[in-house]
PyMOL Python script that loads the backbone (N, CA, C, O; Angstrom):
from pymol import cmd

cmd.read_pdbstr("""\
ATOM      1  N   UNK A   1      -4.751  18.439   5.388  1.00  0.00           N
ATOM      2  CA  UNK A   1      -5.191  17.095   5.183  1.00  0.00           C
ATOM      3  C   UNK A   1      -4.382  16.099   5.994  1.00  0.00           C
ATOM      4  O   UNK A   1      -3.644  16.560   6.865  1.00  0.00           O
ATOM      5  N   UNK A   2      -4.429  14.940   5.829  1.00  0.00           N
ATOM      6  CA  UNK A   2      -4.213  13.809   6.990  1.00  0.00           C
ATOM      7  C   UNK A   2      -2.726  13.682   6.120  1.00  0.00           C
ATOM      8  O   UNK A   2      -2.513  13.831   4.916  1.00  0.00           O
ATOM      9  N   UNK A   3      -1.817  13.353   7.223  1.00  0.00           N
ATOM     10  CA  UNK A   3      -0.462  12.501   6.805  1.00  0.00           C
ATOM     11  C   UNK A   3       0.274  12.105   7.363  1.00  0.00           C
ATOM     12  O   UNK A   3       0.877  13.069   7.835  1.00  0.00           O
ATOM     13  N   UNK A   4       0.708  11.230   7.685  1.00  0.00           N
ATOM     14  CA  UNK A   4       2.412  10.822   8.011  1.00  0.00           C
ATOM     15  C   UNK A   4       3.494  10.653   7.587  1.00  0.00           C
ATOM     16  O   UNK A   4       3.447  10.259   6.421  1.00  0.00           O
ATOM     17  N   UNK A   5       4.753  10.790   8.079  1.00  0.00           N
ATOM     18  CA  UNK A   5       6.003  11.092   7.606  1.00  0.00           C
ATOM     19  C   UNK A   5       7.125  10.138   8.392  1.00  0.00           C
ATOM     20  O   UNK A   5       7.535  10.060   9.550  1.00  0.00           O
ATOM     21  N   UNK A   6       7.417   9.403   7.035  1.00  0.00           N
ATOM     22  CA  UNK A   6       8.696   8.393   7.849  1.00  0.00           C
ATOM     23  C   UNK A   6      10.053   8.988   8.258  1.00  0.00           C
ATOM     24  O   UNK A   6      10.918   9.210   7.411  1.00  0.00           O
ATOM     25  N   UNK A   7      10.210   9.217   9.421  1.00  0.00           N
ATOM     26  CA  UNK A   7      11.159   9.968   9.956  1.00  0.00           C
ATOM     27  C   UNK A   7      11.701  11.621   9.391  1.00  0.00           C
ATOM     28  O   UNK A   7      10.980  12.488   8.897  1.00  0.00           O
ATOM     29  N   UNK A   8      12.566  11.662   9.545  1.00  0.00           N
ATOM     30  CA  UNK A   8      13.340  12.878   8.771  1.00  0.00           C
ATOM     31  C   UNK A   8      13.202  12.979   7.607  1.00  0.00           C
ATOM     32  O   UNK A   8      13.820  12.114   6.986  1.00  0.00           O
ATOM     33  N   UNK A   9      12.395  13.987   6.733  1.00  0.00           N
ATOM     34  CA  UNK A   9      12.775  13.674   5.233  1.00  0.00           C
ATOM     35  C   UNK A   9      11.894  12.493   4.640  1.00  0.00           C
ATOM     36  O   UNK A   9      11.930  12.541   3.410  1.00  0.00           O
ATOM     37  N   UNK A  10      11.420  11.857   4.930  1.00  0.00           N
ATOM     38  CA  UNK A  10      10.818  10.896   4.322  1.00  0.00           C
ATOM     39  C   UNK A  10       9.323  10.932   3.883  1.00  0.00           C
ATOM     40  O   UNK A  10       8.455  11.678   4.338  1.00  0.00           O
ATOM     41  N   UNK A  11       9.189  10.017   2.946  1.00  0.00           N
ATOM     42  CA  UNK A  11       7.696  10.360   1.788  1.00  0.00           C
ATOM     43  C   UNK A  11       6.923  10.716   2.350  1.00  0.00           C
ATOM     44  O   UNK A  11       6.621   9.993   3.300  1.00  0.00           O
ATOM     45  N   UNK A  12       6.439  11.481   2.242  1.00  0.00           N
ATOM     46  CA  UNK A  12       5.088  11.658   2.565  1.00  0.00           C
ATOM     47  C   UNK A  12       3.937  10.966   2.428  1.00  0.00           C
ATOM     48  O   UNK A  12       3.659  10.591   1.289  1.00  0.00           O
ATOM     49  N   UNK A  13       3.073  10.660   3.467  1.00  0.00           N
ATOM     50  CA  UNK A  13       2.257   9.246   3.086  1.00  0.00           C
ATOM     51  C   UNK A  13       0.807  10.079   3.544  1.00  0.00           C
ATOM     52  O   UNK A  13       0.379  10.378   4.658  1.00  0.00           O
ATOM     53  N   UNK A  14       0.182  10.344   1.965  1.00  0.00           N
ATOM     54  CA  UNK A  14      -1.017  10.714   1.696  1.00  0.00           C
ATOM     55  C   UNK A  14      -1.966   9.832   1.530  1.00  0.00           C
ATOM     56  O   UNK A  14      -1.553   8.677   1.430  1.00  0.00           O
ATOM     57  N   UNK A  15      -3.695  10.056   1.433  1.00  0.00           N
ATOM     58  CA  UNK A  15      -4.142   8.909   1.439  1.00  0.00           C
ATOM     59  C   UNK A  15      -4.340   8.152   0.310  1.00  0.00           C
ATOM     60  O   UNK A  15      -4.959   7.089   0.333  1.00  0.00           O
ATOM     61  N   UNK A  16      -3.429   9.054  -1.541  1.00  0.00           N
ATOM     62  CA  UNK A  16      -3.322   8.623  -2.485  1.00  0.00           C
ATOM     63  C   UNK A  16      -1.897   7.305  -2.508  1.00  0.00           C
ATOM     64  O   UNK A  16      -1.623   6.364  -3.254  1.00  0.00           O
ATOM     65  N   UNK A  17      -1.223   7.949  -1.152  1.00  0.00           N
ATOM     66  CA  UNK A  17      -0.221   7.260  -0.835  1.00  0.00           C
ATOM     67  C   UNK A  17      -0.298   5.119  -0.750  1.00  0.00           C
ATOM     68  O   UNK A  17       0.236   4.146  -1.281  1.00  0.00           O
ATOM     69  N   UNK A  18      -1.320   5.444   0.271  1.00  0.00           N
ATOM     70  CA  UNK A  18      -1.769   4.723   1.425  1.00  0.00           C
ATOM     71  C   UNK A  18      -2.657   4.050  -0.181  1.00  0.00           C
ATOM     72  O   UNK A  18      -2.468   2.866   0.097  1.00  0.00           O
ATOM     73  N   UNK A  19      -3.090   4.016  -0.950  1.00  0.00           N
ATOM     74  CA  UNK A  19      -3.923   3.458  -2.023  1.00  0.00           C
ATOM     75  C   UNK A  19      -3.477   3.127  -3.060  1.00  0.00           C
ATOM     76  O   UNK A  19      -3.894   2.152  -3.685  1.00  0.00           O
ATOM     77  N   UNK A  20      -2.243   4.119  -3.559  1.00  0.00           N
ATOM     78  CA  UNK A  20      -1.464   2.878  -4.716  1.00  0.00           C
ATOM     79  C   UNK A  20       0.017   2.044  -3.989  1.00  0.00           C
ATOM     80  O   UNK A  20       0.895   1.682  -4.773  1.00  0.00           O
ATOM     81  N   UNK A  21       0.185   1.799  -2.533  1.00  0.00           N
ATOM     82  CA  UNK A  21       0.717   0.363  -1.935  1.00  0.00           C
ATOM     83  C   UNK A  21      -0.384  -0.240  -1.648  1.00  0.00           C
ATOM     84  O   UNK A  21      -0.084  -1.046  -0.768  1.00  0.00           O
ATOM     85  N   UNK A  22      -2.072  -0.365  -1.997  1.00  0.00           N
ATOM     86  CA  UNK A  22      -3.115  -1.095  -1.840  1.00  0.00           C
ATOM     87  C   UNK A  22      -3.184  -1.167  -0.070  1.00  0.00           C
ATOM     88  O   UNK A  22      -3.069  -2.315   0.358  1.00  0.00           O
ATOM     89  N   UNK A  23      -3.329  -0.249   0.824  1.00  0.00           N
ATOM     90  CA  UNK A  23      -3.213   0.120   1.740  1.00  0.00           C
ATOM     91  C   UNK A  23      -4.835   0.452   2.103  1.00  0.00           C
ATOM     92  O   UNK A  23      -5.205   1.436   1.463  1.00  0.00           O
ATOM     93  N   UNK A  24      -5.527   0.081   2.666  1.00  0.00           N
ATOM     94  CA  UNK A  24      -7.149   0.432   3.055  1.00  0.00           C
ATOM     95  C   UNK A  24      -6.998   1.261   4.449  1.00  0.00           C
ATOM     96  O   UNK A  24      -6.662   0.828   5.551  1.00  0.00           O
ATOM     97  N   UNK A  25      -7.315   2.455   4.100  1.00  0.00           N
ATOM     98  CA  UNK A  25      -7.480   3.451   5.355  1.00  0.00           C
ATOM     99  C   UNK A  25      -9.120   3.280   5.667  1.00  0.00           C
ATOM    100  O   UNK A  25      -9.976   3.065   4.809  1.00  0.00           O
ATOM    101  N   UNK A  26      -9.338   3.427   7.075  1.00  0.00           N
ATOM    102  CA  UNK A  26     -10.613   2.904   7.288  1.00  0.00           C
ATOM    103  C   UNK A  26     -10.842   4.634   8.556  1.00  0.00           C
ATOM    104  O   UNK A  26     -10.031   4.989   9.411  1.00  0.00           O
ATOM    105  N   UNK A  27     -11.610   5.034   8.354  1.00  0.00           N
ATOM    106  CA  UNK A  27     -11.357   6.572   9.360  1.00  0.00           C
ATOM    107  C   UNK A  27     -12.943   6.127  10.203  1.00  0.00           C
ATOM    108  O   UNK A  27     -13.750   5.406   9.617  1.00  0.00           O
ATOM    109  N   UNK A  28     -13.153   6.531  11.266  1.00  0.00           N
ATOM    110  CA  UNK A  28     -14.012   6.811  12.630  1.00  0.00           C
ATOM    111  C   UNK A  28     -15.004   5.500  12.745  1.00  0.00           C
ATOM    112  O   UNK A  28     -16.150   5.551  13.189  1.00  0.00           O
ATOM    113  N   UNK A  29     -14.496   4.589  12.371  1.00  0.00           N
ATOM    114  CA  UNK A  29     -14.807   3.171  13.112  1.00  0.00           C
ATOM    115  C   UNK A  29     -14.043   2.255  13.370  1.00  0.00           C
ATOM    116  O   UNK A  29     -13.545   1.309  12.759  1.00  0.00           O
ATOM    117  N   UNK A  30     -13.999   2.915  14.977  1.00  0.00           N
ATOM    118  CA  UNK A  30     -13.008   2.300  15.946  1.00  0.00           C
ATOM    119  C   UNK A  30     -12.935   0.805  16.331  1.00  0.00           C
ATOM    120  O   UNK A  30     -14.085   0.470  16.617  1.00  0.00           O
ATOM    121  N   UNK A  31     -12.107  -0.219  16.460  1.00  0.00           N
ATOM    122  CA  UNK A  31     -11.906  -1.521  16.609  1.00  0.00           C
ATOM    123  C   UNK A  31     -12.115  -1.529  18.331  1.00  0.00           C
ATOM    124  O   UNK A  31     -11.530  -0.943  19.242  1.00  0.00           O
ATOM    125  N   UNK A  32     -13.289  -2.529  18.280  1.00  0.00           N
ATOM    126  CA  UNK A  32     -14.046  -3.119  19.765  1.00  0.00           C
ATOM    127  C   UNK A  32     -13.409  -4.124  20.128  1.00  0.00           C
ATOM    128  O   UNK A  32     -12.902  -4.285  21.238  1.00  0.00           O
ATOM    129  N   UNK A  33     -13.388  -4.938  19.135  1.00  0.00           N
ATOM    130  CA  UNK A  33     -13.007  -6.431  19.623  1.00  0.00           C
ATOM    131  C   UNK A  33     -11.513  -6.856  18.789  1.00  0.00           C
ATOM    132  O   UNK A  33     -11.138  -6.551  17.657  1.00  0.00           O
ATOM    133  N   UNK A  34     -10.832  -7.714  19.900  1.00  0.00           N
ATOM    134  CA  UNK A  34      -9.626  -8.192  19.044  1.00  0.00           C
ATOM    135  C   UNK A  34      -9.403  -9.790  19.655  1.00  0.00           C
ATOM    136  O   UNK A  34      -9.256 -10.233  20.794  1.00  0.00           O
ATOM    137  N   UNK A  35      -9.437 -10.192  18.773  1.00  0.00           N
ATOM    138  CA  UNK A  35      -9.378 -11.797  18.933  1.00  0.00           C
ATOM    139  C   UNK A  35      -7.547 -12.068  17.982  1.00  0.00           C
ATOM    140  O   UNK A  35      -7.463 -12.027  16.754  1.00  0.00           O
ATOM    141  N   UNK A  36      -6.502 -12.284  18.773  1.00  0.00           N
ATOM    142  CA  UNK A  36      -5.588 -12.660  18.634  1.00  0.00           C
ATOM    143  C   UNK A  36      -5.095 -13.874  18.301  1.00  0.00           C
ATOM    144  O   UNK A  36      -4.253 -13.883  17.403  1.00  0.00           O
ATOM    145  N   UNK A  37      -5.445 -15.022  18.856  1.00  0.00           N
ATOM    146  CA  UNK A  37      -6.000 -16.288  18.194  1.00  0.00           C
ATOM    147  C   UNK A  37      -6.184 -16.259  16.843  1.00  0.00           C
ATOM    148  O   UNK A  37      -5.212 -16.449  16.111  1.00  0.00           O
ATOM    149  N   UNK A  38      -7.677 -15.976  16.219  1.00  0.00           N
ATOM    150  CA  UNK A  38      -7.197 -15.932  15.073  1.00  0.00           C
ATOM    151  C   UNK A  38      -7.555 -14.668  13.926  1.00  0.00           C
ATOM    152  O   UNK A  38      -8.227 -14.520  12.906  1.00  0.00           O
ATOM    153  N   UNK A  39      -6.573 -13.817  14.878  1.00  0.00           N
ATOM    154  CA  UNK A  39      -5.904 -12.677  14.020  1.00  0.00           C
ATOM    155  C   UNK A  39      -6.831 -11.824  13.258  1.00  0.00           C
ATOM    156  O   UNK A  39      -6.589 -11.433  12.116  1.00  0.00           O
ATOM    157  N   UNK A  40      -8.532 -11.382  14.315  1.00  0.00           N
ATOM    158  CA  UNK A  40      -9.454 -11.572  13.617  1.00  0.00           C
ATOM    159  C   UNK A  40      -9.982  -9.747  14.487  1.00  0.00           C
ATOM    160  O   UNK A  40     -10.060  -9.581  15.705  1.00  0.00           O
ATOM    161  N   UNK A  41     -10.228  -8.772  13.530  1.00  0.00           N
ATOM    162  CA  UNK A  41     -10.004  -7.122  14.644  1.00  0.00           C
ATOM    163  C   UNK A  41     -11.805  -7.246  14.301  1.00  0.00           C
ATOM    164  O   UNK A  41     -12.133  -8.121  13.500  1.00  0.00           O
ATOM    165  N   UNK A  42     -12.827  -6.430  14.872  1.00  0.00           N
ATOM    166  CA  UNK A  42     -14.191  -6.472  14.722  1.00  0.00           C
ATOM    167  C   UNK A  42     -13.951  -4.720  15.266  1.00  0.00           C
ATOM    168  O   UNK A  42     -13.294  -4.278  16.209  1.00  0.00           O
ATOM    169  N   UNK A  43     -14.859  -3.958  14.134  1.00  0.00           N
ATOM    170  CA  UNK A  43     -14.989  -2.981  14.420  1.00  0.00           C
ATOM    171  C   UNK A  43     -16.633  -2.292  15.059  1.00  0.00           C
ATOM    172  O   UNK A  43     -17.705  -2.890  15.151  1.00  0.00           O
ATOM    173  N   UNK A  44     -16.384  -1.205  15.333  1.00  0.00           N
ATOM    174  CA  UNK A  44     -17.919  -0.517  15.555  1.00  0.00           C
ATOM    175  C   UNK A  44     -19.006  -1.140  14.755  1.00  0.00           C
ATOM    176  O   UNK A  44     -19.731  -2.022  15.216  1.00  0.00           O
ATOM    177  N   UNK A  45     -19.095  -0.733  13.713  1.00  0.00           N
ATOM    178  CA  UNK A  45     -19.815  -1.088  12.564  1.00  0.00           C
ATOM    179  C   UNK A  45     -20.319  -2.582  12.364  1.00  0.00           C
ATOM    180  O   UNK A  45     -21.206  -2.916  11.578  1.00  0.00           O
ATOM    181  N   UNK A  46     -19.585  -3.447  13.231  1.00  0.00           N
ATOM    182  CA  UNK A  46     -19.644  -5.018  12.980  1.00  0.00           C
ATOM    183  C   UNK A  46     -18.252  -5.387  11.957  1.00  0.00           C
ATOM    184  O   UNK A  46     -17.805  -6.520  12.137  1.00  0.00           O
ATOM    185  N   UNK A  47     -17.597  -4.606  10.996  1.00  0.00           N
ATOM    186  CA  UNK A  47     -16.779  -5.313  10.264  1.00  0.00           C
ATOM    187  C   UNK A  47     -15.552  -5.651  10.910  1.00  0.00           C
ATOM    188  O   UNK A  47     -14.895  -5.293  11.887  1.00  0.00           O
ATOM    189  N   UNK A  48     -15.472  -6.968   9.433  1.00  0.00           N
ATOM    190  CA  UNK A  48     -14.629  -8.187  10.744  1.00  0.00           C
ATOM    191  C   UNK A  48     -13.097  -7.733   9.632  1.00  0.00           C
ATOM    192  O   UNK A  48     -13.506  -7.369   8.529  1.00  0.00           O
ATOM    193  N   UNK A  49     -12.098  -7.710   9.697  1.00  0.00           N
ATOM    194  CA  UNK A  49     -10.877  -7.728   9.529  1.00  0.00           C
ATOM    195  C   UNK A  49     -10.004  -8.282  10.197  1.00  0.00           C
ATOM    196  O   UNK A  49      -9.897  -8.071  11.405  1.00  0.00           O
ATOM    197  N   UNK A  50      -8.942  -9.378   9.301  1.00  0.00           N
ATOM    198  CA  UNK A  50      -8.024  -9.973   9.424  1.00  0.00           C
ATOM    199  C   UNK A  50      -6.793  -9.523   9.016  1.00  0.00           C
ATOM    200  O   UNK A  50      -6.699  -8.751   8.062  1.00  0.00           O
ATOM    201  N   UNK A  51      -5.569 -10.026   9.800  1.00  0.00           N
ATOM    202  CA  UNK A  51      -4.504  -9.359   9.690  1.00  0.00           C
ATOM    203  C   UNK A  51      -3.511 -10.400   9.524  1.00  0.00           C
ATOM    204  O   UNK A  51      -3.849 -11.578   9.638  1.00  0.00           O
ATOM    205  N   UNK A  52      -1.898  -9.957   9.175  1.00  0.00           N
ATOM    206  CA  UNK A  52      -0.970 -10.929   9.387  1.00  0.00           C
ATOM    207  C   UNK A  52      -0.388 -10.367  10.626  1.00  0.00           C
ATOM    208  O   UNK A  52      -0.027 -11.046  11.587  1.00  0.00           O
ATOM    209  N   UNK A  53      -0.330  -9.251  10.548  1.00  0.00           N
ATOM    210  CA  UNK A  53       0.988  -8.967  11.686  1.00  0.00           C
ATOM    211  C   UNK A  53      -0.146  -7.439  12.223  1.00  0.00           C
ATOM    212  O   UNK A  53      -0.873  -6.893  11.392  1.00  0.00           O
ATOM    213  N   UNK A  54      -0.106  -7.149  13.136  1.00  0.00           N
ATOM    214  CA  UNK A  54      -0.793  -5.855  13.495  1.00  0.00           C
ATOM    215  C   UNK A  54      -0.069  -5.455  14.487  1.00  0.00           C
ATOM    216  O   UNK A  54       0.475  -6.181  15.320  1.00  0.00           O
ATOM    217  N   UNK A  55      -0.029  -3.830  14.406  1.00  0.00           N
ATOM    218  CA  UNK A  55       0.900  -2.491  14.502  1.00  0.00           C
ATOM    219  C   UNK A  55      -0.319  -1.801  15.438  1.00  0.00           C
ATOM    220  O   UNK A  55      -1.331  -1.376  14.881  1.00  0.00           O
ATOM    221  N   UNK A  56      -0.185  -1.735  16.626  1.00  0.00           N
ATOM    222  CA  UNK A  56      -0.766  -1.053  17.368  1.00  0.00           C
ATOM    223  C   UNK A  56      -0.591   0.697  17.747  1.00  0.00           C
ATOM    224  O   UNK A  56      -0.069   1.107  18.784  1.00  0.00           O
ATOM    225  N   UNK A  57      -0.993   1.324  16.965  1.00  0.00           N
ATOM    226  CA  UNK A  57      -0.666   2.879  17.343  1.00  0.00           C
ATOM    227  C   UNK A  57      -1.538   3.832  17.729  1.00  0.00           C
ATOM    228  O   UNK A  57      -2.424   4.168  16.944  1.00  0.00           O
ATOM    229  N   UNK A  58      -1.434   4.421  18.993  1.00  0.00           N
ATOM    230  CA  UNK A  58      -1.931   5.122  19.897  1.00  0.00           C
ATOM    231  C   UNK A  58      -1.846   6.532  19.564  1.00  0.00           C
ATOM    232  O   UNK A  58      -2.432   7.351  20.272  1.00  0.00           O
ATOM    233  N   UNK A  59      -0.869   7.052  18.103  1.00  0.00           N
ATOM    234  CA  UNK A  59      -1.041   7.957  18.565  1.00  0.00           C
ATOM    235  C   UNK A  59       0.114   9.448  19.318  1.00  0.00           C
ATOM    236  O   UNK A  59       0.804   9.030  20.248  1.00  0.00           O
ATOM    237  N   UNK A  60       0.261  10.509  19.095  1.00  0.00           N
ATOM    238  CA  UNK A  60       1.239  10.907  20.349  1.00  0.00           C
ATOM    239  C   UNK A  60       1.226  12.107  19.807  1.00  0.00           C
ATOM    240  O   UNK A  60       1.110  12.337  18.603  1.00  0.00           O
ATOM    241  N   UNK A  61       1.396  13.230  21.034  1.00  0.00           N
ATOM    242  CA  UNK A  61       1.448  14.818  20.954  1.00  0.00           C
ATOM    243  C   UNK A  61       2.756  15.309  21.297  1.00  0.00           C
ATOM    244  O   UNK A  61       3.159  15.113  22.443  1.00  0.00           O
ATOM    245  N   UNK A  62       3.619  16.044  20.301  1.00  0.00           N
ATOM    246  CA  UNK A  62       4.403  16.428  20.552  1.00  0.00           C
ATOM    247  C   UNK A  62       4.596  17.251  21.780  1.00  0.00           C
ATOM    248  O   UNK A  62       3.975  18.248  22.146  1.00  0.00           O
ATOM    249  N   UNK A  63       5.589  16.619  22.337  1.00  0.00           N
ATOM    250  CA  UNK A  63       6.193  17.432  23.743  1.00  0.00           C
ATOM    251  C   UNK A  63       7.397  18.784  23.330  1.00  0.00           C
ATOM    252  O   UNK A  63       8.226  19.000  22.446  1.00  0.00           O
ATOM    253  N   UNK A  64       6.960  19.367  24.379  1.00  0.00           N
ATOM    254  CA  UNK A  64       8.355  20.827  24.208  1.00  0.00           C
ATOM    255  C   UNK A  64       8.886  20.924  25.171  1.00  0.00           C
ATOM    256  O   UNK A  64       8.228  20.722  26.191  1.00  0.00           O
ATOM    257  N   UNK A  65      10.245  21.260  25.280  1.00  0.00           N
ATOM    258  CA  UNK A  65      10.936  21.297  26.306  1.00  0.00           C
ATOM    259  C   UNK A  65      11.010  22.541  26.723  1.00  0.00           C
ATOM    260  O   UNK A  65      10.093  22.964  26.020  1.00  0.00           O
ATOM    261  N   UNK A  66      11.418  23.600  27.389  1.00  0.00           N
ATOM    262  CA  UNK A  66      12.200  24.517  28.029  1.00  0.00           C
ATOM    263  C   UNK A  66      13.585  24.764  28.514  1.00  0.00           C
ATOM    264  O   UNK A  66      13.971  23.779  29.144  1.00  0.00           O
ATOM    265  N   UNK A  67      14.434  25.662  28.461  1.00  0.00           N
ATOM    266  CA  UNK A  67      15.581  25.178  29.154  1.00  0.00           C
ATOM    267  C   UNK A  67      15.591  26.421  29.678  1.00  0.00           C
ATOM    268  O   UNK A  67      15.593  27.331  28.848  1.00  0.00           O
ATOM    269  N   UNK A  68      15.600  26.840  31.274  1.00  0.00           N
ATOM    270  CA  UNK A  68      15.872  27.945  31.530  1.00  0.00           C
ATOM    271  C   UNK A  68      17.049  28.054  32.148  1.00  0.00           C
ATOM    272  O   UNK A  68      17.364  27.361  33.115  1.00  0.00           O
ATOM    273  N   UNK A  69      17.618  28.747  31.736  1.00  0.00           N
ATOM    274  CA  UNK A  69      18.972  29.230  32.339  1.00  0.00           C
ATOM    275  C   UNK A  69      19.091  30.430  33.113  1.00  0.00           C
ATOM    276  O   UNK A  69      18.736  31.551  32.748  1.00  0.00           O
ATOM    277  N   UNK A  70      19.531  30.169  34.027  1.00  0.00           N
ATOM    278  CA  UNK A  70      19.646  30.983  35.760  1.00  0.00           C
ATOM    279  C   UNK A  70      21.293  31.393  35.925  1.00  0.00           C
ATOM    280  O   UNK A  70      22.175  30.673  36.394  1.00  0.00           O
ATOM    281  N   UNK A  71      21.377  32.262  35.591  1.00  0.00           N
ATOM    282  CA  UNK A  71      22.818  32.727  36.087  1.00  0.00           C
ATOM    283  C   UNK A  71      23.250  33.324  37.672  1.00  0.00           C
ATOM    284  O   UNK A  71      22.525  34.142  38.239  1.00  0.00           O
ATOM    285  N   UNK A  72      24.261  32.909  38.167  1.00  0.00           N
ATOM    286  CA  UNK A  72      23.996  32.835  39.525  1.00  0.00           C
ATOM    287  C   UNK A  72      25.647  33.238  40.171  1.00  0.00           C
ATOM    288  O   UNK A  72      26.536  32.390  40.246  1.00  0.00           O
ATOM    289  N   UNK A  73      25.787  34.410  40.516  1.00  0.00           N
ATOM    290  CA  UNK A  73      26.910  34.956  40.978  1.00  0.00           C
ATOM    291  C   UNK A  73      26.729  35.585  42.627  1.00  0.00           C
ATOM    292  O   UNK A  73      26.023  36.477  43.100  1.00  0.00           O
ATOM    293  N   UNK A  74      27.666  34.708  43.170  1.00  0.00           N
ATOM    294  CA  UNK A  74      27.613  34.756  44.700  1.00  0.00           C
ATOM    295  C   UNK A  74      28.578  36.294  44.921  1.00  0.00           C
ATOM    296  O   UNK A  74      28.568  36.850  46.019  1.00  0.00           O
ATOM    297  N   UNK A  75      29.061  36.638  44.212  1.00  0.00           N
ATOM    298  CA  UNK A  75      30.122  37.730  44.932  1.00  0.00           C
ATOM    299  C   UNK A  75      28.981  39.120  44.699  1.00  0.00           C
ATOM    300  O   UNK A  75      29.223  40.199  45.240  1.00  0.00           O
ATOM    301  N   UNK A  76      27.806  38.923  43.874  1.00  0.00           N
ATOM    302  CA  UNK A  76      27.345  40.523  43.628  1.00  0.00           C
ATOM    303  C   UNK A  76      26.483  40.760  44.896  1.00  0.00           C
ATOM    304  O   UNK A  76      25.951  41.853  45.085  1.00  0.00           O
TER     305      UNK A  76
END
""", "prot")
cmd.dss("prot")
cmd.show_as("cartoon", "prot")
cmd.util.cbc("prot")
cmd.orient("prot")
């Protein structure tokens, strides 16, 4: 199921989570229009939502690193 996690260790934020801080999760209608002025997001659907402060998140796929280590002896 869907979740996020505030850093290390931290709550788990389910969408029972996200509903008793009165939190409105809105899923696959994406925001078209954004009028900054006055603070006003318009989605697919036509619905209009207002904000105080808005958190723009894109999103992100964990990256992996490699480390290869090459051992390297000139005398053999």
């Amino acid at each position: 199921g869907f979740h996020t996690c505030v850093g290390s260790g931290g709550e788990r934020q389910t969408a029972e989570w996200y509903k008793e801080k009165g939190i409105e999760m809105i899923y696959e209608d994406p925001v078209t229009e954004t009028d900054f002025e006055s603070k006003t997001l318009t989605t697919q659907s036509g619905k209009q939502l207002k904000y105080g402060s808005l958190i723009i998140s894109t999103g992100c796929i964990a990256s992996r690193y490699y480390l290869l280590l090459l051992t390297f002896n000139p005398l053999v």
